[in-house]
Structure formats: structure tokens, C-alpha cells
N, C-alpha and C positions, 0 to 999 in steps of 0.2 A: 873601518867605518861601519858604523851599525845602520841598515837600511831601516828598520823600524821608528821613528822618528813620534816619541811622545809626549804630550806637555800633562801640566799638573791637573788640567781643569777637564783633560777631556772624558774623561769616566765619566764625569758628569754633567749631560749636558743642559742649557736652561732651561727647556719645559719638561727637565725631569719631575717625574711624579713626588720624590722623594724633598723634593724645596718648596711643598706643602710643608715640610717640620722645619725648615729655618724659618720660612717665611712668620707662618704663625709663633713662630717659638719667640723671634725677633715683635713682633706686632703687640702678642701678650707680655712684654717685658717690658717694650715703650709703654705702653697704656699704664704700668705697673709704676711705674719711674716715674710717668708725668703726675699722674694722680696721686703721688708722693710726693713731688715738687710742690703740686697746687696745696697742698693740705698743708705744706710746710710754709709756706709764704703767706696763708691766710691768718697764720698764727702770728706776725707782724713782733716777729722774733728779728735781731741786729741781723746786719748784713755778717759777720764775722762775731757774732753772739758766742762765745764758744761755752755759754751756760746751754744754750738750745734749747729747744723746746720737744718734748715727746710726738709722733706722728706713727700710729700704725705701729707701736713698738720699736720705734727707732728713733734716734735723737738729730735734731736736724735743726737749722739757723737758714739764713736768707739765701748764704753762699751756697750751700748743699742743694737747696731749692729749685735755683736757677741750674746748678751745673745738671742735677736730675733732671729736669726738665729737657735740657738741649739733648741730653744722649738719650731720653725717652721719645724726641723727636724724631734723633737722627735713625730710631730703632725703626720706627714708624714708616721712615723713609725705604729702610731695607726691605721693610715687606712690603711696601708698596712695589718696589722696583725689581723686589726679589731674585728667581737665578744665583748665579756663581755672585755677582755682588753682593746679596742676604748674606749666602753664606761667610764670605770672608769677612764683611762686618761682621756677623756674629763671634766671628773667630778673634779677630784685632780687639774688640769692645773685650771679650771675655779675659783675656789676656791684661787687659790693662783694667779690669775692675780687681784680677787678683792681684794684678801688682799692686793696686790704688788698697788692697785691705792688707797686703804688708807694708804698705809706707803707713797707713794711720794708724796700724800695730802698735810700730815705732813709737807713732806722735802722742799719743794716746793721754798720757800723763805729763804732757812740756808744754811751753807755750807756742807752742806752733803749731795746730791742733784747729786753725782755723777754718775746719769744717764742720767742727764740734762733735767728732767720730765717738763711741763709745763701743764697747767691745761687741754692743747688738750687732752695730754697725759694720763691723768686720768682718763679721760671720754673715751677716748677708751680702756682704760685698764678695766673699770668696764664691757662697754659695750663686749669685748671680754670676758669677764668672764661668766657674763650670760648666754653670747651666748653659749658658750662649755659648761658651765653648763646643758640649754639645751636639745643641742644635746646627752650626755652624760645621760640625764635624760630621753630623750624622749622614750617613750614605757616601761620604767625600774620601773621610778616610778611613783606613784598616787594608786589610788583610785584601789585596787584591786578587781576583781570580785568575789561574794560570791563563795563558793564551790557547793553550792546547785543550781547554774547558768549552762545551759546544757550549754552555752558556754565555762564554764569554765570546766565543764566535759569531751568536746569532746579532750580539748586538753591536759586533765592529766586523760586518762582512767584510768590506775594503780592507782592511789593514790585514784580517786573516787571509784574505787571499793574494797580499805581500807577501805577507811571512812564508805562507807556504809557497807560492812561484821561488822565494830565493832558498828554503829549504831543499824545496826537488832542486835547481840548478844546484845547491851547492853540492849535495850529498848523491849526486848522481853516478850510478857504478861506471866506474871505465870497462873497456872495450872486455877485458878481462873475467870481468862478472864481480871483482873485488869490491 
């Protein structure tokens, strides 16, 4: 049985300094998305147009509009409410904008292509992905610092002074000095 007992989210906790970068990373990407959405919808292009229309260097119709918009809100949402929930939206969204620029890779040239994707399209969908990926990542994960690190001491004193209490009982010399 391992007495040290730890979950995913605690390294970081919500008024860490560091979900400043989700938050705003999440806030500039909704605003980035919505005001694509609206630019795209004012153009009074078909809902499923898959001629589309140009916006910002991307090619966009009524369906793409609307769908940028909702996750331009829902980004919005993240930074407002930020903490560990920014973050792992960042993470989910990012995730499935790269998956969303390998399906419209695929589509690209067939008729199923009903968001009017073109290869600009792709390339910003991956590259937004990464990005919220990221942001969503930044400070959360990598390389975590050993336990035996006073840095990582100063800032989980309770749990260092688990460790070590069951350290001294375990390793404790017998009568012998061994």
C-alpha cells in the first residue's frame, strides 16, 4: 500500500499564478473564433454553402459560423471560470480541433465537406489545437519535480512531512545499528 496518495490536478492548484496562461490563452482564442464566426455569418453565405466564402483567410459558410462561434463562447466561458477547468478545456477543445483538421483533411475534396474546409482551414485548425493544447498544458504537465526537491517541499509541506514520518518509521535501524 503506498501511503502517499495523489491525484492529477493537485500540483496545481486554482489560484495558481500560472492559469493566468490558460485563462487568457482560452479568452484570446474565444474572442478569435467568435469574431470569425460573426465575419463569417455577415457574409450571408448558405448554411452548408460548401463554395464559402473568404473570412480572414479562411474559407468559411453559415455551418462553420455558428459552430465557431459556440466554442468561441464556450472558450470564453473557460476563462471566465478558469483554474483546473480552463485548463482541461483547453486540453479537450485542443484535442478535438486537431482531430476536427484530420477529418476535414480527409473531406477536403468529396462531398461531405459540409463546413467548406480548405487546406487554410486545416492548418489553422491544427495550429489552434496545439495552441489550446498548450495553454491548457502549460504548468500542468511535464517533468515533475522529485519529492526529495526543497522546492517541491516548500510547497506541499503536509504531504513532505508524510513522506518523511513513514520514511524514518520504515528505514529505521534495529536494535543492532544495522
Amino acid at each position: 500500500m503506498n501511503p502517499v496518495e495523489t491525484r492529477l490536478d493537485e500540483h496545481l492548484p486554482a489560484d495558481h499564478k500560472l492559469s493566468k496562461v490558460y485563462r487568457v490563452g482560452a479568452g484570446l482564442t474565444g474572442m478569435l473564433l467568435v469574431a470569425f464566426g460573426i465575419l463569417g455569418l455577415t457574409g450571408h453565405v448558405g448554411f452548408f454553402d460548401t463554395g464559402g466564402d473568404h473570412v480572414l483567410g479562411l474559407n468559411t459558410n453559415g455551418a462553420l459560423g455558428v459552430l465557431s462561434i459556440c466554442v468561441g463562447v464556450l472558450l470564453f466561458v473557460g476563462m471566465v471560470v478558469g483554474g483546473n477547468f480552463a485548463s482541461t478545456l483547453n486540453i479537450v477543445l485542443g484535442l478535438l480541433f486537431i482531430a476536427s483538421g484530420f477529418v476535414n483533411l480527409a473531406l477536403l475534396d468529396t462531398g461531405l465537406n459540409f463546413l467548406a474546409f480548405e487546406i487554410q482551414n486545416v492548418l489553422f485548425s491544427f495550429v489552434v489545437g496545439v495552441m489550446l493544447m498548450w495553454f491548457g498544458m502549460y504548468g500542468r504537465v511535464g517533468s515533475a519535480l522529485p519529492h526529495d526537491n526543497p522546492y517541491w517541499r516548500a510547497r506541499h509541506p503536509d504531504q513532505a512531512a508524510r513522506e518523511e514520518r513513514y520514511r524514518s518509521a520504515r528505514y529505521r535501524p534495529g536494535p543492532s545499528g544495522a
